[in-house]
VEXMAR-297440 format. One record per residue (C-alpha): residue number from 1; residue in three letters; x negated, y, z. Coordinates in Angstrom, 1 decimal. Layout:
BEGIN
PT   pos   code        u        v        w
PT   NUM    ala        X        Y        Z
...
END
This chain:
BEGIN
PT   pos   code        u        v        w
PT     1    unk   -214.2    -24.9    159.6
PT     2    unk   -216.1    -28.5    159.0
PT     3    unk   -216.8    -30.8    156.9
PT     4    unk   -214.6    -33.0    158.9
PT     5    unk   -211.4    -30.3    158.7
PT     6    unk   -211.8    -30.8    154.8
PT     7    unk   -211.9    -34.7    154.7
PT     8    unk   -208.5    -34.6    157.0
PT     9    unk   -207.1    -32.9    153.6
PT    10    unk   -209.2    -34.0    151.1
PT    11    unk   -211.3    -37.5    151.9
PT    12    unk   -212.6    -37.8    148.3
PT    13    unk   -213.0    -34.1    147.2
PT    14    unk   -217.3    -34.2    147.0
PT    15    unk   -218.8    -31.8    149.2
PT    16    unk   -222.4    -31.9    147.5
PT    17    unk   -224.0    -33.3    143.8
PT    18    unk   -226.8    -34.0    142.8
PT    19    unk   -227.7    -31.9    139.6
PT    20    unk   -230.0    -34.4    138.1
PT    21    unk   -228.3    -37.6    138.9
PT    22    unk   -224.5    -36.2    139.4
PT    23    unk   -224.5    -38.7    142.3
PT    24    unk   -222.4    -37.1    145.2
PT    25    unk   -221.2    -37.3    148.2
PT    26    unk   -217.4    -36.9    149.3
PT    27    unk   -216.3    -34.9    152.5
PT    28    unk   -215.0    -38.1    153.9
PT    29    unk   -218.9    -39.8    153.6
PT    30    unk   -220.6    -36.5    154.6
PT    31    unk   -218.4    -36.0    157.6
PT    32    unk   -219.0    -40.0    158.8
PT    33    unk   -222.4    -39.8    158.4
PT    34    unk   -223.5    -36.6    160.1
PT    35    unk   -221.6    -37.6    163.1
PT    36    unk   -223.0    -41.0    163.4
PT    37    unk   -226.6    -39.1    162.6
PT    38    unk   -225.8    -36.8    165.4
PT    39    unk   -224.6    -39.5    167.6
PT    40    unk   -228.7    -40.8    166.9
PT    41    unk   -230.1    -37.9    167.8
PT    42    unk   -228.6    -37.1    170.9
PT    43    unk   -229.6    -40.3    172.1
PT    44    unk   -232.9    -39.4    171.2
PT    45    unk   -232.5    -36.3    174.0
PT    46    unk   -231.2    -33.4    171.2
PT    47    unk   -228.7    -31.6    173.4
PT    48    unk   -227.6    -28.4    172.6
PT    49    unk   -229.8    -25.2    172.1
PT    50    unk   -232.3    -28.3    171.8
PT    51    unk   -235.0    -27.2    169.4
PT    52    unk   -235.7    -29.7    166.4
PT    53    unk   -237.5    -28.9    163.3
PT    54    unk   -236.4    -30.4    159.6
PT    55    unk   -238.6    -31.2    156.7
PT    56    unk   -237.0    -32.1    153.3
PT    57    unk   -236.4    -31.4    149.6
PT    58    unk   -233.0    -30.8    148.2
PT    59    unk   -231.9    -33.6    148.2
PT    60    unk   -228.5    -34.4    149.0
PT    61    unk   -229.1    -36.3    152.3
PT    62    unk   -230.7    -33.1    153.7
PT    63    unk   -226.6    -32.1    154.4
PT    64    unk   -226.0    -34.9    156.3
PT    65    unk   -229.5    -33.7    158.5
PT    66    unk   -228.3    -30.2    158.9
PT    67    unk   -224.8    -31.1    159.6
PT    68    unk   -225.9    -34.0    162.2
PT    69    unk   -227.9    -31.0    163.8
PT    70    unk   -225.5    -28.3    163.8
PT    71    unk   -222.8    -31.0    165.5
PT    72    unk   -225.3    -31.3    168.2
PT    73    unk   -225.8    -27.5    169.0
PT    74    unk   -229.5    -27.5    168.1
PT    75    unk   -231.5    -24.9    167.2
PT    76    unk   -232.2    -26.8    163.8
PT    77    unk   -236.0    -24.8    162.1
PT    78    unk   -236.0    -25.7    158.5
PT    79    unk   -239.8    -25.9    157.5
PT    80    unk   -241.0    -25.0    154.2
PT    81    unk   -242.9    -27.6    152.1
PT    82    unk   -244.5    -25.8    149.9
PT    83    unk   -247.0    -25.0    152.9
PT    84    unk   -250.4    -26.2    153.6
PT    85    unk   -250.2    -28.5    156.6
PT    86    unk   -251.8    -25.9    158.9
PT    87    unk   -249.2    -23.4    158.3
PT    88    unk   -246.7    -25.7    158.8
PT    89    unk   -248.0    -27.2    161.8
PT    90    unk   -247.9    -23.6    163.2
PT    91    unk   -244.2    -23.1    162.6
PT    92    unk   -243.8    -26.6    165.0
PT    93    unk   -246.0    -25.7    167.3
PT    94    unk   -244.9    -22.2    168.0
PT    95    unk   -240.6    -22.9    167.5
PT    96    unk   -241.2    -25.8    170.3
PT    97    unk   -239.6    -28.0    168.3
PT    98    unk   -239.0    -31.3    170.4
PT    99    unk   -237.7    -33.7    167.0
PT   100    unk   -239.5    -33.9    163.8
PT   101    unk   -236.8    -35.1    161.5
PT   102    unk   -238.6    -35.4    158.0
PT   103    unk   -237.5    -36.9    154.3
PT   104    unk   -239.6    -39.6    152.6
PT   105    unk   -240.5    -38.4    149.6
PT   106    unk   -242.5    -35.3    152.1
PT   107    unk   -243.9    -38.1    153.9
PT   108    unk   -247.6    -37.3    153.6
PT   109    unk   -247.0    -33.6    154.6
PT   110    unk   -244.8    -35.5    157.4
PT   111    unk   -247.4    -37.6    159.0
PT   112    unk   -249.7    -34.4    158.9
PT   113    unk   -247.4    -32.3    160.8
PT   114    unk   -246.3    -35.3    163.5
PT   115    unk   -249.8    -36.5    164.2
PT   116    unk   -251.6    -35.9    167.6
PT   117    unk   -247.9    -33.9    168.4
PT   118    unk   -246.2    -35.1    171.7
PT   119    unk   -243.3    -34.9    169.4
PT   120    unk   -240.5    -37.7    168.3
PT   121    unk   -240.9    -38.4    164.4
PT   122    unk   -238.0    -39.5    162.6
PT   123    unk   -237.4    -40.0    158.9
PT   124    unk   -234.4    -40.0    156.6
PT   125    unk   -233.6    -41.3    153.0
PT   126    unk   -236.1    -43.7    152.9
PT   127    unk   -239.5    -44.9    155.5
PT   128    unk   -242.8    -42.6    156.4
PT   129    unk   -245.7    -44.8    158.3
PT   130    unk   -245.0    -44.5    162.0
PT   131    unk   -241.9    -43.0    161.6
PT   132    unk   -238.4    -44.1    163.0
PT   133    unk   -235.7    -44.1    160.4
PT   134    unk   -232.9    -42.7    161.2
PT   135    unk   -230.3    -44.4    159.2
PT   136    unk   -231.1    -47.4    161.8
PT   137    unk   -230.9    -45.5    164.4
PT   138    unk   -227.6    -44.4    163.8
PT   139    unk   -226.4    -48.3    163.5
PT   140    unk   -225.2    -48.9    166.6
PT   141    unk   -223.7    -45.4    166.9
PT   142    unk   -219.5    -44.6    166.1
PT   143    unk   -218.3    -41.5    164.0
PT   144    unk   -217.1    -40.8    167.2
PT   145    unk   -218.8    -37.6    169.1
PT   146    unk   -220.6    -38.8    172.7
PT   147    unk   -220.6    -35.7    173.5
PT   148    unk   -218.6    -32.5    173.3
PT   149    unk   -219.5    -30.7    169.8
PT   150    unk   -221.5    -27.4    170.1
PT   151    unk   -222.0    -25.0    167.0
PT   152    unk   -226.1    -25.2    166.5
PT   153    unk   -227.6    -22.1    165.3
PT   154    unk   -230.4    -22.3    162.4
PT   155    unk   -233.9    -20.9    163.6
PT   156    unk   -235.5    -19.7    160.3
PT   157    unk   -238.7    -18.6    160.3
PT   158    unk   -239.5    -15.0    157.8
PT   159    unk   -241.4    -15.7    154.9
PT   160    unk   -244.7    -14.5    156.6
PT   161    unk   -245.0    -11.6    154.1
PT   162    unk   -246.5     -9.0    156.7
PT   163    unk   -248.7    -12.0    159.0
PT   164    unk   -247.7    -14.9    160.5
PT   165    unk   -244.5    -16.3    160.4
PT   166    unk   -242.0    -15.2    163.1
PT   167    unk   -239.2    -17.2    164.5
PT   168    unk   -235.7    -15.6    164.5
PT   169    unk   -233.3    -16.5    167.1
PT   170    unk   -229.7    -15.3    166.7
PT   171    unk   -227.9    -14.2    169.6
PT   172    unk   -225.8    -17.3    170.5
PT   173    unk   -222.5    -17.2    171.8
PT   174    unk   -222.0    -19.5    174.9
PT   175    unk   -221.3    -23.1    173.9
PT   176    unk   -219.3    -22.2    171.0
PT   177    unk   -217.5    -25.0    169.9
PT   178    unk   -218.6    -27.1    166.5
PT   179    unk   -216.7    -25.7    164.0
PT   180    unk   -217.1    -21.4    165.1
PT   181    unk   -217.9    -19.1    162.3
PT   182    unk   -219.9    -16.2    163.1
PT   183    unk   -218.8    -12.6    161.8
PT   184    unk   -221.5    -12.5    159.3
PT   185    unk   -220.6    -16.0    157.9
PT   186    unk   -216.8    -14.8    157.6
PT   187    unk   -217.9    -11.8    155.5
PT   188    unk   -219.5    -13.8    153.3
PT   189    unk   -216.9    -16.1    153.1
PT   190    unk   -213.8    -13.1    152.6
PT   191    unk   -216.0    -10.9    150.2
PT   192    unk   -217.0    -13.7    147.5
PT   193    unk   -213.5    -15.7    147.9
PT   194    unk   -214.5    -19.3    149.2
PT   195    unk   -212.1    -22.0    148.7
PT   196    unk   -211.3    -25.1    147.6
PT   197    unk   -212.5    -24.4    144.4
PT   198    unk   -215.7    -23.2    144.3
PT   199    unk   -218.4    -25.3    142.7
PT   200    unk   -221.4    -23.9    143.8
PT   201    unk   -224.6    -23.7    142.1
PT   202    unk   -228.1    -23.6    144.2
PT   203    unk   -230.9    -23.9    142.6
PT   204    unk   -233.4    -22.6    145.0
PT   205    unk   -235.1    -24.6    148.5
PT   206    unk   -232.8    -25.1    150.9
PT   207    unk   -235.4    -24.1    154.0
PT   208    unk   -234.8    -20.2    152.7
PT   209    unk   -232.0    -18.7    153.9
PT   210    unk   -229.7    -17.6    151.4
PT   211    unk   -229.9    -21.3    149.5
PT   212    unk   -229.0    -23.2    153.6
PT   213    unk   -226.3    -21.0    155.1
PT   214    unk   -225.0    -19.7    151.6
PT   215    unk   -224.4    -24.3    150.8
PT   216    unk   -223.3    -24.6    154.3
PT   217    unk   -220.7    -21.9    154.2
PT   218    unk   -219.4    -23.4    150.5
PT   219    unk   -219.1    -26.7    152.4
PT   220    unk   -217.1    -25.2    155.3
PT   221    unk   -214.8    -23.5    152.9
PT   222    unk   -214.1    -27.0    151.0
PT   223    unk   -215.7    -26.3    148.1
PT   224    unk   -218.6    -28.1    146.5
PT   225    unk   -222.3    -27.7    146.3
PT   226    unk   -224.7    -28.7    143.2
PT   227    unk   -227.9    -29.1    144.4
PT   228    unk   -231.0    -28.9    141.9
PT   229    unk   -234.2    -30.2    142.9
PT   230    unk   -235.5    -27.3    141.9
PT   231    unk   -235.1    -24.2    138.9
PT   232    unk   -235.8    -24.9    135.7
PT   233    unk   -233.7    -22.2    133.3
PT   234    unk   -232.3    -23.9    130.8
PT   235    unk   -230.7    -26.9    133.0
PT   236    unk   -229.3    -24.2    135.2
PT   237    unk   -227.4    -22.7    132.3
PT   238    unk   -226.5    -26.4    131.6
PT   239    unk   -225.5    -27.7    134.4
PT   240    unk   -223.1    -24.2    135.1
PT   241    unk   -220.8    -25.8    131.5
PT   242    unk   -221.5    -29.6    132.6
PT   243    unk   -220.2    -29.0    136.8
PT   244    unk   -217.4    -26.3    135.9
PT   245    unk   -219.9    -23.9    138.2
PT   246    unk   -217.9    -20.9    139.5
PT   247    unk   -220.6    -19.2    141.3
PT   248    unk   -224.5    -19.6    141.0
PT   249    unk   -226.8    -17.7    143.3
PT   250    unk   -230.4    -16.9    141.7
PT   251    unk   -233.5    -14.6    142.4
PT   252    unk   -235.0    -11.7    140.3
PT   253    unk   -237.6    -14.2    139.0
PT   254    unk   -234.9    -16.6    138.4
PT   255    unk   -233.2    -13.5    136.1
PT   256    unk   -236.3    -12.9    134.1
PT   257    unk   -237.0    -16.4    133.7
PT   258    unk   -233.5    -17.1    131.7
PT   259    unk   -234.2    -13.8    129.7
PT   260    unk   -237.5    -15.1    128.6
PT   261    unk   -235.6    -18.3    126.9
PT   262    unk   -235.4    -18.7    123.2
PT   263    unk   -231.9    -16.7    121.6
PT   264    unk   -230.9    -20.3    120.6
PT   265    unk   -231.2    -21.9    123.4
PT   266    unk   -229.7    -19.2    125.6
PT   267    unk   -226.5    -19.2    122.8
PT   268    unk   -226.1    -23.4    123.7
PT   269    unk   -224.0    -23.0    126.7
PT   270    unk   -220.9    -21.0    127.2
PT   271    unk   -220.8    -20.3    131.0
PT   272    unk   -217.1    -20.1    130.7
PT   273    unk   -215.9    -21.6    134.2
PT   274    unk   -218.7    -18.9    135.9
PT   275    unk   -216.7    -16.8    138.0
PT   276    unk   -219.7    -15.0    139.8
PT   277    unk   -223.2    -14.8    140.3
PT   278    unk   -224.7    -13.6    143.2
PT   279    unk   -228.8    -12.6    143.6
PT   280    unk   -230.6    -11.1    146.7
PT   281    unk   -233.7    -12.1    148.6
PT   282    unk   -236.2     -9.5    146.4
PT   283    unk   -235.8     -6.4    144.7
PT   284    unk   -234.0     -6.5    141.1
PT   285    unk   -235.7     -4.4    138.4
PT   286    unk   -232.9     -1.9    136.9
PT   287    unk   -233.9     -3.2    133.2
PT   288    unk   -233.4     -7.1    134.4
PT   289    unk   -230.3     -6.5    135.7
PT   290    unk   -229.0     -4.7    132.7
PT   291    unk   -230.3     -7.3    130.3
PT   292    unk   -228.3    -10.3    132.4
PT   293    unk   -225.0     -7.6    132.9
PT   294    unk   -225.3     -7.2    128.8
PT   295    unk   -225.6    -11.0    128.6
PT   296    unk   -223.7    -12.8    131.4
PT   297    unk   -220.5     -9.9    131.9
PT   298    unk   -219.2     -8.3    134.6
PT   299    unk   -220.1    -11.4    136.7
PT   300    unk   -223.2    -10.4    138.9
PT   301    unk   -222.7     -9.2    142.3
PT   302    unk   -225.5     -8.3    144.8
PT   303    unk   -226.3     -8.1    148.5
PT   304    unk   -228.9     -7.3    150.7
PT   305    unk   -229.7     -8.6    154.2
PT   306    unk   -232.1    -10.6    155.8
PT   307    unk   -232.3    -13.7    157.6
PT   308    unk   -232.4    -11.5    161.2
PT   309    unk   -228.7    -10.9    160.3
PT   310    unk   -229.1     -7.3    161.4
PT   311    unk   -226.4     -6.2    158.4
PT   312    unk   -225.5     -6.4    155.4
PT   313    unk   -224.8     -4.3    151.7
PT   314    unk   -222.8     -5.9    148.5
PT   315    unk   -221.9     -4.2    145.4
PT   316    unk   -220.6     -5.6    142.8
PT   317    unk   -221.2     -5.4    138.9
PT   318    unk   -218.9     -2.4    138.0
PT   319    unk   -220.5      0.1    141.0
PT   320    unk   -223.6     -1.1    140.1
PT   321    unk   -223.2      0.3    136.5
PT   322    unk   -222.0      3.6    138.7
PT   323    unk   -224.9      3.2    141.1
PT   324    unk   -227.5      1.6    139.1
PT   325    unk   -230.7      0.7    141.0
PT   326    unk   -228.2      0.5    144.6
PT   327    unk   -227.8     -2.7    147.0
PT   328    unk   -224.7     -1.4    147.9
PT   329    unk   -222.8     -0.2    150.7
PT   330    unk   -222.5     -1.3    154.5
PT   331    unk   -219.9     -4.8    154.9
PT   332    unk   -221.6     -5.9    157.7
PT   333    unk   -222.8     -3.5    160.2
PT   334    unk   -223.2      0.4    159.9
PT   335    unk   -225.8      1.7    157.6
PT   336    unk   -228.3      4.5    159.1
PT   337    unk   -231.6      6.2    157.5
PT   338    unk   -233.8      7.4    159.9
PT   339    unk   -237.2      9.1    159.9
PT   340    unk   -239.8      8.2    161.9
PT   341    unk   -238.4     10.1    165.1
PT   342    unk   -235.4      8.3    165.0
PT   343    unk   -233.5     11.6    163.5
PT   344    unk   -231.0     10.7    160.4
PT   345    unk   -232.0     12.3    157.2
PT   346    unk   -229.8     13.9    154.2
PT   347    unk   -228.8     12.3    151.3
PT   348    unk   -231.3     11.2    149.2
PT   349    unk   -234.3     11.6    151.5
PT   350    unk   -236.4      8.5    152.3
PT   351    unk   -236.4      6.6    155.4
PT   352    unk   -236.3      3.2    157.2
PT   353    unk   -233.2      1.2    156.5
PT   354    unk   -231.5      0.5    159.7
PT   355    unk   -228.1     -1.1    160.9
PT   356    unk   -225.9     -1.1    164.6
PT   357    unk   -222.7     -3.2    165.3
PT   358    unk   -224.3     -5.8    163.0
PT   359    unk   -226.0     -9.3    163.9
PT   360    unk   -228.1    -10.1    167.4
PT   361    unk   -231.4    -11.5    167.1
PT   362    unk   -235.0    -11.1    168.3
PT   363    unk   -238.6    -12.6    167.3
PT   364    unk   -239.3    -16.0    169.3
PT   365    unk   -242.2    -15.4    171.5
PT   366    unk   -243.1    -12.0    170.2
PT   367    unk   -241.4     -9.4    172.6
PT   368    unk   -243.7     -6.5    170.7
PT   369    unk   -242.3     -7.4    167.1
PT   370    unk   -238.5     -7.7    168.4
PT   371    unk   -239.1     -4.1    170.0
PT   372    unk   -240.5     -2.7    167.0
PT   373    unk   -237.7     -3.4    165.7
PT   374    unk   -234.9     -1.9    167.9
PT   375    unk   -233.7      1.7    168.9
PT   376    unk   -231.6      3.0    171.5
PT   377    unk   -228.0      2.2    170.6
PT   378    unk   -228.1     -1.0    169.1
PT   379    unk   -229.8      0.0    166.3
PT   380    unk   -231.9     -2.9    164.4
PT   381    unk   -234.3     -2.9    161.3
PT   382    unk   -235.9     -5.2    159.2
PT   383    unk   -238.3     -2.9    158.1
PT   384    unk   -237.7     -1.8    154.5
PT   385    unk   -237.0      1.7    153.1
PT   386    unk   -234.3      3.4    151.7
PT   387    unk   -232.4      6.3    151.0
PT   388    unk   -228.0      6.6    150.4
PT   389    unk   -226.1      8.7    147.7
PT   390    unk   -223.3     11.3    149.1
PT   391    unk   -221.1      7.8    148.2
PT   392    unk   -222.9      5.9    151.0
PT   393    unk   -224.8      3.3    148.2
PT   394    unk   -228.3      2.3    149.5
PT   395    unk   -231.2      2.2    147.2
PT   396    unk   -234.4      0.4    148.4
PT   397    unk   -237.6      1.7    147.7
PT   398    unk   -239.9     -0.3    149.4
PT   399    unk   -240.7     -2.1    153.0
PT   400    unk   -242.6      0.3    155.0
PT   401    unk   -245.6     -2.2    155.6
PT   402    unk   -246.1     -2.0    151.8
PT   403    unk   -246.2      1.6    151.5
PT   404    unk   -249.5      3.3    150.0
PT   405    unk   -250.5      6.3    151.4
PT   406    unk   -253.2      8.1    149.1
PT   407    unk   -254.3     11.7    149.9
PT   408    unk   -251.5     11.8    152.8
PT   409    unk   -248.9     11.4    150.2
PT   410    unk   -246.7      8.4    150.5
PT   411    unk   -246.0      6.0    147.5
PT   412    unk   -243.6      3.0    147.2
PT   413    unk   -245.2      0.6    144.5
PT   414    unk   -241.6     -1.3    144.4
PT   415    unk   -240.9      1.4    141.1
PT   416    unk   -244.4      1.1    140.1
PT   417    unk   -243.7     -3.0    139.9
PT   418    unk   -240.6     -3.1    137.9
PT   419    unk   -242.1     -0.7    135.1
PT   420    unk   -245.2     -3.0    135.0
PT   421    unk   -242.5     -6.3    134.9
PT   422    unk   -241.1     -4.6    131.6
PT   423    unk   -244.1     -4.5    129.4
PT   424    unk   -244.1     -7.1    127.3
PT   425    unk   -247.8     -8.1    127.9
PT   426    unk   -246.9     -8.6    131.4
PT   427    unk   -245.6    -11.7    133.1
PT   428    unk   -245.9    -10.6    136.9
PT   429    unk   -247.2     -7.0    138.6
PT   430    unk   -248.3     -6.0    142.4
PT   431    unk   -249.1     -3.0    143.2
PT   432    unk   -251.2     -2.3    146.5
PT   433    unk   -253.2      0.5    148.0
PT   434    unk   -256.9     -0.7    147.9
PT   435    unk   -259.7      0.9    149.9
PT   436    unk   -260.8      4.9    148.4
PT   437    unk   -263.2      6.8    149.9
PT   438    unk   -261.8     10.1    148.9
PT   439    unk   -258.0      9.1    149.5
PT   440    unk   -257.8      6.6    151.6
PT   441    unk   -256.0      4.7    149.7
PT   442    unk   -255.8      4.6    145.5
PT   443    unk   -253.0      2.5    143.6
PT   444    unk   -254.3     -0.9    142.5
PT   445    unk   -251.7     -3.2    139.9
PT   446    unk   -252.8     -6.6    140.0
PT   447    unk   -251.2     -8.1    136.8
PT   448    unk   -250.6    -11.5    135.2
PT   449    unk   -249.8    -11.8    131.3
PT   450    unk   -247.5    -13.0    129.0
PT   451    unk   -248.4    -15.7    127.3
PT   452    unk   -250.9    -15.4    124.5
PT   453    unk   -251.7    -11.8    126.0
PT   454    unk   -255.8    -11.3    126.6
PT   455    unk   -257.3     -9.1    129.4
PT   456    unk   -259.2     -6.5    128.1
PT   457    unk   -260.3     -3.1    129.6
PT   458    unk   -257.7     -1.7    126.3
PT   459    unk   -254.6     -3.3    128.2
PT   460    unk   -255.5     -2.1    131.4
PT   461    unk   -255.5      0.9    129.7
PT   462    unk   -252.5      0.8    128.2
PT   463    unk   -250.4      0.0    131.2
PT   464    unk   -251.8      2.7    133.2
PT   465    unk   -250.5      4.7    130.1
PT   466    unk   -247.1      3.0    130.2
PT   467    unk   -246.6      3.9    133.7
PT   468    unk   -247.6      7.5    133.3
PT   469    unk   -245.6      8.1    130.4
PT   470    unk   -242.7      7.9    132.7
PT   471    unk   -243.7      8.1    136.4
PT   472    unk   -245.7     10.9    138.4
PT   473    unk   -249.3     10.9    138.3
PT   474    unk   -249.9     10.3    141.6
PT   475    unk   -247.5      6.9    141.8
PT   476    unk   -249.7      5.5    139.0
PT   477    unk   -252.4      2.7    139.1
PT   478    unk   -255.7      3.9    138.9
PT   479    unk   -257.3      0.7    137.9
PT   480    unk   -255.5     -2.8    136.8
PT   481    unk   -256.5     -6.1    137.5
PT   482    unk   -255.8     -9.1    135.6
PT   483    unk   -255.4    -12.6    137.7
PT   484    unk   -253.9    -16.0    136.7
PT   485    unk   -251.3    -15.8    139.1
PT   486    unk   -249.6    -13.7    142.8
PT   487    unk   -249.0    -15.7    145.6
PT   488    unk   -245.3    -15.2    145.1
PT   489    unk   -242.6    -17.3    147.4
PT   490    unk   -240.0    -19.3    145.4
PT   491    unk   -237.6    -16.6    146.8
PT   492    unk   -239.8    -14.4    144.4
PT   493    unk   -240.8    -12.6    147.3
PT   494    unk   -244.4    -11.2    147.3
PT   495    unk   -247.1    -12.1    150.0
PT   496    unk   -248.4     -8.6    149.4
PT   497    unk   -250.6     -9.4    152.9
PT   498    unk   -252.4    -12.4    150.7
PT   499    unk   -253.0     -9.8    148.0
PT   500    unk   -254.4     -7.3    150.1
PT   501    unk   -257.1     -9.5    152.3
PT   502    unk   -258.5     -9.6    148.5
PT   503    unk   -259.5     -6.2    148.4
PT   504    unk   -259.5     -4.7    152.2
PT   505    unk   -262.4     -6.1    154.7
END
């Protein structure tokens, strides 16, 4: 399954759009010029299992990038942007990275991250200074492959949430030719009914994740992928009714951002061709997900995994009204909650999430993380916590770095946090232990407000009260801080670690 099996069928069907522009490109173009870019680039020494790292907005040339790579068998690292230069020159540094393949409009960031590097730099869609461009390089090269066509493996890097970023390498399966599907990928592709005719919306960065792999495996089903730049709420809703969008893949923030449109605005557009909407990558609060159920149907499915590939849960919008506040049961992998022995615990009792039979992986260069994350058996975690209903449906409560342990009593702030997101004089919440000298530990919110909402020792107050009035005591902040804004990834995942170096020496 390639872009190049869907151009035999279809030539002119287009494999990606622009959302802005609704400029595209056609299987037929995409499949031509990611093999005449990966022709390029193994002439500049990618072979496969070759490291090389990519740098670029959504833009629809980054397809013909991550295709050229994954033709190669390169173990492609998509680097995220929106870092400072330092962090970013740490993911390059530390994946080993040979091939710095960047887009002009990052060219400044570029140029940062290439010089002083005994690294080749190479741009695409348009020139960086001391750059080769790739588009010329590929002149003198055929659609024709030079060499025999291995299936590359992405090599994301996590989000960085709990310390520095850690490279994750999939198990790879010995020189699988271009064009294999792994397991996990096939799930995805089976549980959400890929085809010819989906019209996929992503409106989040393609170097996370679910936004890469999710657009990949739409273009490997034949069906097409419209690309934002990046989210804005109201031309998401729009462009679903101008594309014909069938399935749209969004974030919790994403959710509370559409809510917070005007009534009128939000009545404009009719969503009708929408088949699905899928959202992972951070916890949901259960009022959020109500409010988009009440407005958008039965339409909203949810998963939970993580890039490591360990497993995976779904549920979709009918068990979730069963099961409200669940990620859903096993469909990749089997689901196990463990206590801190190792022993499985009942129904209903907390413990660390973990999965067997699922995806292979381990940290690059970090042999104590990868452990910490294995048990005898096959076993694999990616830290978070959980419990299951007598039905099998996993409910997250937290990941077991961010728990808060005050007076020897363990709290999850995750149900702390989506009361606080509720309030209406609240835009964002965190909620982190913060040094005590009688407990340890005491519960700290750290709050930004609505608009036209002003800090005052009256609403710290009163969301103390708010959380009281309907969780225990002890789970409650004891104090609130008011801040302009978290350090939140667009993946609206929190870097609680950021948060907490504010507070802890």
């Amino acid at each position: 399954m390639t872009p190049d099996s869907v151009a035999l069928e279809a030539p002119g069907r287009l494999a990606v759009i622009a959302a802005e522009t609704g400029i595209g490109w056609s299987f037929a173009e995409l499949a031509e010029t990611s093999a005449r870019w990966a022709n390029a680039l193994r002439a500049a020494g990618i072979t496969p299992g070759t490291r090389l790292a990519i740098l670029t907005p959504n833009r629809i040339e980054a397809f013909g990038v991550y295709w050229a790579a994954i033709r190669c068998g390169a173990r492609y690292v998509p680097i995220n942007w929106h870092l400072k230069p330092e962090e970013g020159a740490y993911i390059l540094d530390n994946s080993g990275a040979r091939l710095l393949l960047a887009h002009a409009a990052l060219g400044p960031m570029a140029q940062s991250l290439g010089q002083g590097r005994d690294i080749r730099c190479i741009a695409f869609g348009g020139d960086i200074p001391g750059f080769e461009r790739l588009e010329s390089l590929a002149l003198g090269h055929s659609a024709s492959p030079s060499a025999p066509e291995i299936e590359g493996a992405v090599m994301l890097y996590s989000s960085g949430t709990t310390g520095k970023p850690k490279g994750i390498v999939h198990a790879a399966t010995a020189e699988a030719p271009y064009g294999t599907v792994h397991p996990s990928v096939q799930v995805i592709i089976d549980g959400y009914g890929f085809g010819a005719a989906t019209r996929y919306l992503c409106p989040a960065p393609l170097y996370h994740a679910a936004p890469l792999v999710w657009s990949l495996t739409v273009m490997r089903a034949g069906g097409t992928v419209l690309l934002m730049e990046k989210f804005d709420p109201e031309q998401a809703l729009a462009a679903i009714d101008r594309f014909g969008i069938t399935l749209a893949q969004f974030v919790p923030t994403h959710f509370v951002r559409m809510l917070r449109l005007p009534e009128a605005a939000r009545a404009r557009y009719h969503l009708t061709s929408l088949q699905k909407v899928i959202h992972a990558a951070a916890p949901c609060p259960v009022e959020v997900k109500r409010a988009m159920l009440a407005w958008f149907g039965p339409r909203i499915f949810e998963f939970y995994a993580g890039s490591e590939g360990a497993g995976m849960t779904a549920i979709g919008p009918e068990e979730w009204l069963a099961h409200p506040g669940s990620v859903g049961r096993a469909v990749f992998g089997t689901l196990h909650i463990l206590d801190e022995d190792g022993k499985a615990v009942p129904p209903r009792e907390v413990g660390t999430v973990w999965f067997s039979g699922g995806g292979s992986f381990s940290y690059h260069e970090d042999a104590a993380k990868t452990a910490e994350s294995r048990l005898a058996g096959g076993f694999a975690t990616l830290g978070d916590m959980g419990w299951v209903d007598e039905e099998g449906y996993l409910y997250l409560t937290d990941r077991r770095s961010h728990m808060i342990i005050s007076g020897g009593v363990n709290i999850y702030p995750q149900e702390v946090e989506d009361l606080l997101i509720m309030h209406p004089a609240v835009d964002d919440a965190a909620v982190i232990g913060v040094p005590d000298a009688e407990m340890g530990e005491a519960v700290k919110a750290v709050v930004t407000l609505a608009p036209g909402q002003v800090a005052s020792p009256a609403l710290a107050a009163a969301l103390i009260a708010h959380c009281r009035a309907q969780l225990a005591g002890f789970k409650c902040p004891r104090s609130v801080d008011f801040v302009e804004a978290l350090p939140r990834l667009e993946s609206g995942k929190l870097l609680k670690r950021e948060l907490r170096l504010r507070y802890w020496p």
